[in-house]
C-alpha positions as CSV (number, residue, x, y, z in Angstrom):
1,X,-133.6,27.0,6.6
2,X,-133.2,26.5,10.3
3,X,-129.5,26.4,9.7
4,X,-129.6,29.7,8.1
5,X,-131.4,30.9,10.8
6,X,-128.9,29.6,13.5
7,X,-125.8,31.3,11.3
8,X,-127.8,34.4,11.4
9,X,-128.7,34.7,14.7
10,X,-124.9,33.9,15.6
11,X,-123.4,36.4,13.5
12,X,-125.4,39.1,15.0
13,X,-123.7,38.2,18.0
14,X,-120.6,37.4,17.8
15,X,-120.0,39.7,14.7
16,X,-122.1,42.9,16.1
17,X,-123.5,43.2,12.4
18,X,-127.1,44.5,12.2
19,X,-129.4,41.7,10.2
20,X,-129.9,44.4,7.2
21,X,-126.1,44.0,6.7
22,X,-126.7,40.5,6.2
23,X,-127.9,38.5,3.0
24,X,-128.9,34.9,2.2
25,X,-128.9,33.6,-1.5
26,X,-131.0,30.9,-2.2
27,X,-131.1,28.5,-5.5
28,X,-134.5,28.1,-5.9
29,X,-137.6,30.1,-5.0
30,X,-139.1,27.8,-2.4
31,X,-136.0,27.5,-0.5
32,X,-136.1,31.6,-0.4
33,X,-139.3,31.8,0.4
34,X,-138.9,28.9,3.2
35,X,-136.0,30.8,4.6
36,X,-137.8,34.1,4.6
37,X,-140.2,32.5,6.6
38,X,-137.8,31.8,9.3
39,X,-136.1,34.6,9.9
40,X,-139.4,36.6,10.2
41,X,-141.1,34.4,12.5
42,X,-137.8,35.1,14.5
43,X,-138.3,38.8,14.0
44,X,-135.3,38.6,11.9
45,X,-137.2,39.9,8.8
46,X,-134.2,42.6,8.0
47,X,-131.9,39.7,7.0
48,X,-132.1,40.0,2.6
49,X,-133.1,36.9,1.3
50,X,-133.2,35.7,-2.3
51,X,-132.2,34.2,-5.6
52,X,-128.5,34.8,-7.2
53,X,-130.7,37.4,-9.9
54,X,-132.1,39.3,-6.3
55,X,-128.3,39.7,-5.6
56,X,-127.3,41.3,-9.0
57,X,-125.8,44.6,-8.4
58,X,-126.0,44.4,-4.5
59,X,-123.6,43.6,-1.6
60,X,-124.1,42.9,1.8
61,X,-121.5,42.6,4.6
62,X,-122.3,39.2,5.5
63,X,-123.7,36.6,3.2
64,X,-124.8,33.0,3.8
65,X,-125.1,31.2,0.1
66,X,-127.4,28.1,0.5
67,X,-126.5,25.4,-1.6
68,X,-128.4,22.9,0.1
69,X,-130.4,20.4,-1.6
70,X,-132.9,18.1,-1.0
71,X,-134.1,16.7,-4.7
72,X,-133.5,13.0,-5.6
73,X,-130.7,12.3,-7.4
74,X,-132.5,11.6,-11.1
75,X,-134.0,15.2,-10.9
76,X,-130.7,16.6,-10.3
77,X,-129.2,15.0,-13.2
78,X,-132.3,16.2,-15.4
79,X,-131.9,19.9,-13.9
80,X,-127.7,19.8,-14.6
81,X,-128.3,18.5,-17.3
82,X,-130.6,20.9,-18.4
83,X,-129.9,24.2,-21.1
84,X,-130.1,26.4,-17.9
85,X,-128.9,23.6,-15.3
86,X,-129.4,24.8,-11.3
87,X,-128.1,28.5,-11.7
88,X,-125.4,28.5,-9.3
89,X,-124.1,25.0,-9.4
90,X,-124.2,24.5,-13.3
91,X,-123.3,28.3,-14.3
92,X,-120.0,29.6,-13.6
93,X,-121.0,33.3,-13.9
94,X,-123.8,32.9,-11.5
95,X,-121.7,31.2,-9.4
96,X,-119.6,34.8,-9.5
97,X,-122.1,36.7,-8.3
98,X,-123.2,34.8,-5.6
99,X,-119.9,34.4,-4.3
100,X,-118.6,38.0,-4.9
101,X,-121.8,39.7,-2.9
102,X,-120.3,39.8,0.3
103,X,-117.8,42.9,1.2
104,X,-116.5,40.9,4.5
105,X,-117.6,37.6,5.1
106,X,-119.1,35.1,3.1
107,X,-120.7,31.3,4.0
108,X,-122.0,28.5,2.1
109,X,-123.7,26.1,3.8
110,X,-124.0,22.5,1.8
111,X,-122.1,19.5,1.1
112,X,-119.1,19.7,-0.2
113,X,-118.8,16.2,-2.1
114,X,-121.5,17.7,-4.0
115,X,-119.9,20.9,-5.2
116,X,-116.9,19.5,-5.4
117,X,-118.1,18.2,-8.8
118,X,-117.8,21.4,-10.2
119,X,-114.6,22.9,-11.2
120,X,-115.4,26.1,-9.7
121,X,-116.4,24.6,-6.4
122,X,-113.7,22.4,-6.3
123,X,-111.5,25.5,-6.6
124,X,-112.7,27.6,-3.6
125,X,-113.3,24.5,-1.5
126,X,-109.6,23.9,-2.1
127,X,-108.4,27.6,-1.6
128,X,-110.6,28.0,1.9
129,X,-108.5,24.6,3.0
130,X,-105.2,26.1,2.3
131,X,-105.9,29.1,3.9
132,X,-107.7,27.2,6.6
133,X,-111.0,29.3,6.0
134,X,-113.1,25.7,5.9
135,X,-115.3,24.4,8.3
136,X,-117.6,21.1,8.2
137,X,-116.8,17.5,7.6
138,X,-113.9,16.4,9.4
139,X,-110.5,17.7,7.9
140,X,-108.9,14.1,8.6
141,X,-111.6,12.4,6.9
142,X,-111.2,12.0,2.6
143,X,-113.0,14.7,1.9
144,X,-109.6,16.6,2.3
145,X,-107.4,14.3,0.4
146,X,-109.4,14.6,-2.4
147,X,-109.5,18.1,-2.7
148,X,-106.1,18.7,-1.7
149,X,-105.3,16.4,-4.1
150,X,-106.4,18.3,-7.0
151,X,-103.9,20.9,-5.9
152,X,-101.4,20.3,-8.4
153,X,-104.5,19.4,-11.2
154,X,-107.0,21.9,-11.1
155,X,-107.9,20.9,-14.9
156,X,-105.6,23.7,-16.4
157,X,-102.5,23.5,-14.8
158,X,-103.3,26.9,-13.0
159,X,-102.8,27.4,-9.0
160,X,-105.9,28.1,-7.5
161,X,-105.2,31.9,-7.6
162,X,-105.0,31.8,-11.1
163,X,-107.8,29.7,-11.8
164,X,-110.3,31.8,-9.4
165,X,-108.8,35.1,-11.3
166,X,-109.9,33.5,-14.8
């Protein structure tokens, strides 16, 4: 939550956008309700925060997606595992919403060997490297081989273009 806050408060300044044209999606109502907490106790409470299912329909210029998560690892097999798995990580179409909310920038704050695991992750970690729109864990580290790696096998055979278009 305090990262949120930190991106938030930055944006405002060094992108000039007013916090009602920026929004935060959240997987899971506690982390929403922590990160609405916040940003109002910073007097920041015009920032939109919520769920992928708040989102649905509505766009905001600027939009941090949080997909940070601090379950133990047996609990996050049980909730991927599950019929309705963790919404944005487990569901591809959620995953399209959250990602298309933003008209001019968008941010996802969390760890990238993580989301890597999914195909669609995997897929716009890979095209924000090759269009050098990625920022985090050092780029000389493995993290990058791996993902550039999958380059030429994204699964399908498709470039990344294609495979984000599907």
């Amino acid at each position: 939550a305090h990262l949120i806050l930190h991106l938030v408060t930055k944006s405002k300044f060094r992108l000039g956008v007013q916090m009602h044209e920026i929004g935060v999606i959240a997987p899971f109502r506690n982390q929403v309700l922590l990160i609405r907490k916040v940003l109002r106790a910073k007097r920041l409470g015009a920032v939109s925060v919520g769920s992928v299912d708040d989102f649905q329909g509505k766009e905001q210029k600027v939009v941090f997606i949080s997909t940070v998560i601090s379950k133990e690892r047996q609990v996050l097999r049980k909730m991927e595992d599950s019929a309705n798995g963790i919404g944005i990580f487990s569901n591809p179409k959620r995953f399209n919403v959250a990602i298309s909310r933003a008209k001019s920038l968008m941010v996802v704050v969390g760890n990238p060997f993580i989301l890597a695991k999914k195909a669609w992750w995997k897929n716009i970690l890979t095209y924000c490297i090759e269009r050098r729109a990625y920022a985090g864990i050092d780029q000389a580290n493995d993290f990058l081989d791996i993902v550039q790696s999958s380059l030429l096998n994204l699964g399908s055979g498709e470039s990344v273009e294609e495979s984000l278009q599907a």
